[in-house]
PLY file of the C-alpha trace (Angstrom):
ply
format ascii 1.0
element vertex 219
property float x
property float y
property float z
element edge 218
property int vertex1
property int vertex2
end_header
-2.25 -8.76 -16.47
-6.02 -9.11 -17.26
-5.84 -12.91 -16.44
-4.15 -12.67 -12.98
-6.58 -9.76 -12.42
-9.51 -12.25 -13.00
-7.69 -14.73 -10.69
-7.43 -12.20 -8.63
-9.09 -12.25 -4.97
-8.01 -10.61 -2.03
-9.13 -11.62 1.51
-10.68 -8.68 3.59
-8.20 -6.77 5.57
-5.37 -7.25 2.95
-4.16 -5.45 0.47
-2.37 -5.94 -3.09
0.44 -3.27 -4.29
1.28 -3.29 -8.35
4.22 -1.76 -9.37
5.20 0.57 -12.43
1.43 0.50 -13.53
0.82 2.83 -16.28
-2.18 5.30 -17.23
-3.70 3.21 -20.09
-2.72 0.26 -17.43
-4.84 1.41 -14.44
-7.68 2.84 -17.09
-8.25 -0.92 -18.04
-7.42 -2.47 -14.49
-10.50 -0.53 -13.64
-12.47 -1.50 -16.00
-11.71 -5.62 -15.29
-12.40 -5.08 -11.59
-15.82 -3.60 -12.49
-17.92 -1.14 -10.23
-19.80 -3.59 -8.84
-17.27 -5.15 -6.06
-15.77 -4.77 -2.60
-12.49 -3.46 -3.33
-11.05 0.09 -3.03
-8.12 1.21 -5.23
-5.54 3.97 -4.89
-3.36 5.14 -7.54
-0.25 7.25 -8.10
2.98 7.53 -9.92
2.52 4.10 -11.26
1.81 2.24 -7.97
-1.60 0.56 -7.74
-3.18 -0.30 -4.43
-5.42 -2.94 -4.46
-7.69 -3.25 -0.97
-10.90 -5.37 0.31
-11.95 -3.22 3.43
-13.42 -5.53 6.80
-16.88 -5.55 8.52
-15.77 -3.02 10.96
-14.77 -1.14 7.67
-17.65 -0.76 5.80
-20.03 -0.52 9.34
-17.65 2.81 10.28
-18.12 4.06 6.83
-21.69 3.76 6.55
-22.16 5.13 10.21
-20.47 8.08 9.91
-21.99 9.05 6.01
-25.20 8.46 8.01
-24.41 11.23 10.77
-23.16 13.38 8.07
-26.29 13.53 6.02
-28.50 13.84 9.24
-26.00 17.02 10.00
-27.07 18.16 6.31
-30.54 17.57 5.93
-30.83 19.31 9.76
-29.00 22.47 8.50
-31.26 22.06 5.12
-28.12 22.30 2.86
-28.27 20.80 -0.37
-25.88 17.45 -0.92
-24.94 15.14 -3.10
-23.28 11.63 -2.05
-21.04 9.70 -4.26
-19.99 6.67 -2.57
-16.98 5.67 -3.16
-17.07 6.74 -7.24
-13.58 6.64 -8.39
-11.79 10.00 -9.19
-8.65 10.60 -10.78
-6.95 13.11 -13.20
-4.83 11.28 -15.69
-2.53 14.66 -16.07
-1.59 14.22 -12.26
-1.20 10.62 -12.78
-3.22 10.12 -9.70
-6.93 8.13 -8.60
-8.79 7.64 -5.68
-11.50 5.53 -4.03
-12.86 6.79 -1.21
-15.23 5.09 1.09
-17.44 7.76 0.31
-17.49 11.86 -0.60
-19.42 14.68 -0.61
-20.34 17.40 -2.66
-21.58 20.26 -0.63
-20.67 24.17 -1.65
-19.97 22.49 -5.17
-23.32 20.70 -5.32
-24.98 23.04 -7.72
-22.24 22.96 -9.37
-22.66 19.29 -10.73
-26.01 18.59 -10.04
-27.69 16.23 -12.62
-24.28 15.26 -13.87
-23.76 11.41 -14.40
-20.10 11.75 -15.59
-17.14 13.55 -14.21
-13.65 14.61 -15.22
-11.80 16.53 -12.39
-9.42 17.87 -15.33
-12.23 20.00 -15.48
-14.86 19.99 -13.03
-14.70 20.28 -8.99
-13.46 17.94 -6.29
-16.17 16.58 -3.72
-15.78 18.63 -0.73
-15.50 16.34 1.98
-13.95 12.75 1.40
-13.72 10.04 4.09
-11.77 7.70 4.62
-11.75 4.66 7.57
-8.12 3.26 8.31
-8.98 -0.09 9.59
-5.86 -2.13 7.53
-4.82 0.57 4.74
-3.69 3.96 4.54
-5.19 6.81 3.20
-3.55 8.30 0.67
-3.09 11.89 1.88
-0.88 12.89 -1.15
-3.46 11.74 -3.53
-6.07 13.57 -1.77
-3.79 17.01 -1.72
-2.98 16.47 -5.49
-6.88 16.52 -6.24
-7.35 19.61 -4.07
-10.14 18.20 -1.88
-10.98 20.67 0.84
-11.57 18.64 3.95
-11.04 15.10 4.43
-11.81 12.92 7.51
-10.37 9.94 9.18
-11.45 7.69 10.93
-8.68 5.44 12.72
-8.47 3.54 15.92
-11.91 4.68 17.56
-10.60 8.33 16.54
-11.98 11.18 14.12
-9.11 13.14 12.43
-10.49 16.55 10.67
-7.64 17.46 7.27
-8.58 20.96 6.05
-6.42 21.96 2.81
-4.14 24.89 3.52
-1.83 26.12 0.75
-1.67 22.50 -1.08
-1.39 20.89 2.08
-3.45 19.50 4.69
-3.38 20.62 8.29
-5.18 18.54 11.43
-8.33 20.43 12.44
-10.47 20.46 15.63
-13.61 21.35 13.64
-14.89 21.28 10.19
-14.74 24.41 8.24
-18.32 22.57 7.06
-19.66 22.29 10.04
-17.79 24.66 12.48
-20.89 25.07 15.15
-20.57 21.34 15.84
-17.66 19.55 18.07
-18.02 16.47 15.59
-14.52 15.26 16.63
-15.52 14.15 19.84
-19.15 13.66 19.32
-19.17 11.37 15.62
-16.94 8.55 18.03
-19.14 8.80 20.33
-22.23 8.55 18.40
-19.94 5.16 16.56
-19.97 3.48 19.68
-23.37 4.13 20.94
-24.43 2.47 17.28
-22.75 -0.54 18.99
-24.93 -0.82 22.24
-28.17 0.35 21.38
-28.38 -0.12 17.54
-28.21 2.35 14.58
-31.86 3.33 14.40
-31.70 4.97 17.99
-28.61 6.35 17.39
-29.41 8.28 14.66
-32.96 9.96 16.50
-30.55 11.28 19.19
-27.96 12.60 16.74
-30.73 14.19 15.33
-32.11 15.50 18.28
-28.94 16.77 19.62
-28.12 18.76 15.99
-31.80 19.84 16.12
-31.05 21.47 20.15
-27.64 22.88 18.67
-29.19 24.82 15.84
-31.96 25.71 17.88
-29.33 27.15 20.86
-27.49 28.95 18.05
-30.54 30.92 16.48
-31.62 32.02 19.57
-28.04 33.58 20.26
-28.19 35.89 16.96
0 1
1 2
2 3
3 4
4 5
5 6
6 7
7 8
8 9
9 10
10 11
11 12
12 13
13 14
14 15
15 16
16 17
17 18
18 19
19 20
20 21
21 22
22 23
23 24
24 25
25 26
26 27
27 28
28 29
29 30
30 31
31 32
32 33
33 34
34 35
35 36
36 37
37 38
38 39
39 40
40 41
41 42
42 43
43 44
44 45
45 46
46 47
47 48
48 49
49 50
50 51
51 52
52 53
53 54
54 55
55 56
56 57
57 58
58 59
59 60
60 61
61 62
62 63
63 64
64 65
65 66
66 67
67 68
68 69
69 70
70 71
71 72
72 73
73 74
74 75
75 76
76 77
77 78
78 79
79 80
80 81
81 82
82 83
83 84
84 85
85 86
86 87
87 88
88 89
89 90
90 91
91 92
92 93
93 94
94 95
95 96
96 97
97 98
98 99
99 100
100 101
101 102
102 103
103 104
104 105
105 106
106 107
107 108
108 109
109 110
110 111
111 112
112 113
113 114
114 115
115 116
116 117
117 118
118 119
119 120
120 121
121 122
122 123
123 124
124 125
125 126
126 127
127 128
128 129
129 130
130 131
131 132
132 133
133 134
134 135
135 136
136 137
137 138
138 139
139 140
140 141
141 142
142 143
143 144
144 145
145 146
146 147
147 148
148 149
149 150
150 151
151 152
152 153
153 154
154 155
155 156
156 157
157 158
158 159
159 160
160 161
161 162
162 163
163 164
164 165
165 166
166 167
167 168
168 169
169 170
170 171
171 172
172 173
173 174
174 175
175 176
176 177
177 178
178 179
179 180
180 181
181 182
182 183
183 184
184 185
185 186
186 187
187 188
188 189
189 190
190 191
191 192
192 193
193 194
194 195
195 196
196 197
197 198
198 199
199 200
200 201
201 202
202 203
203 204
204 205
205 206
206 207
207 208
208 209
209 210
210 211
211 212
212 213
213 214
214 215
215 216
216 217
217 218
């Protein structure tokens, strides 16, 4: 397997499924692909998803981290942002890549920490994920108790808050529930398209600045 995995190269967009791949398997998979590359894996029950996101991809992905951490640093909450840092949990027989998380609430919790084990420490609490040409995984996510995850698919922002083991389609973010991200983040997207990212980001800022603003002077 380590040999085909060196030979290995998949075009962006597409996608490479391995069957009846076990723990020890996956462990070392892992370690031939390296952490330094494009593609995302997803892994559970013994099926191994091999991807290589697009442009548009990665472009949605670093867009909408960007809006998050404006929304962060505006509300002066404490963060940490992992990237797409795989997590698993060998006892679920489960692992994830997203295209990038978030540790918010847990933050202080594993602050400083270099190295994490989910057997025993926290999930990220918000994960994203951009369906341009794969899926995301929703049961993986569940299994790994991740409160909120987002999607982003087809120009759209879909808002997963984790209910009783399961996730449920929000209008807002238990996160951010003074904010109508759902429409707003796509629209924000698209004006990163016409007038750049730089200029997008001052008026995001300036519009969560005139929100908090309009919701202290209501108290």
């Amino acid at each position: 397997m380590l040999l085909k995995l060196k030979q290995l190269e998949v075009p962006p967009g597409q996608r490479v499924l391995l069957k009846n791949v076990t723990w020890q398997e996956f462990e070392t998979i892992l370690q031939e692909l390296g952490e330094h590359r494009a593609a995302r894996v997803a892994y559970e029950n013994g099926m191994l998803e091999i991807m290589t996101p697009l442009p548009e991809h990665e472009r949605n992905k670093e867009n909408i981290s960007d809006l998050v951490k404006v929304l962060l640093e505006e509300l002066d909450i404490e963060f940490m942002s992992l990237g797409s840092t795989t997590f698993k949990n060998e006892l679920m027989d489960k692992g994830i890549e997203h295209d990038n998380c978030f540790y918010i609430q847990n933050e202080p919790v594993v602050r400083g920490r270099d190295r994490l084990d989910l057997t025993v420490d926290p999930p990220p609490d918000l994960a994203l994920k951009i369906d341009v040409t794969s899926r995301t995984h929703s049961s993986i996510y569940e299994a790994l108790a991740v409160p909120e995850l987002w999607r982003f698919e087809k120009g759209k922002l879909q808002i997963n808050v984790l209910q009783n083991g399961k996730y449920i389609s929000s209008t807002f973010s238990p996160i951010f529930p003074n904010f109508p991200l759902q429409q707003v983040i796509p629209e924000y997207l698209q004006q990163c398209k016409t007038v750049g990212r730089n200029k997008t980001m001052r008026a995001f800022r300036a519009w969560v600045q005139e929100l908090i603003s309009k919701n202290i002077s209501r108290v």
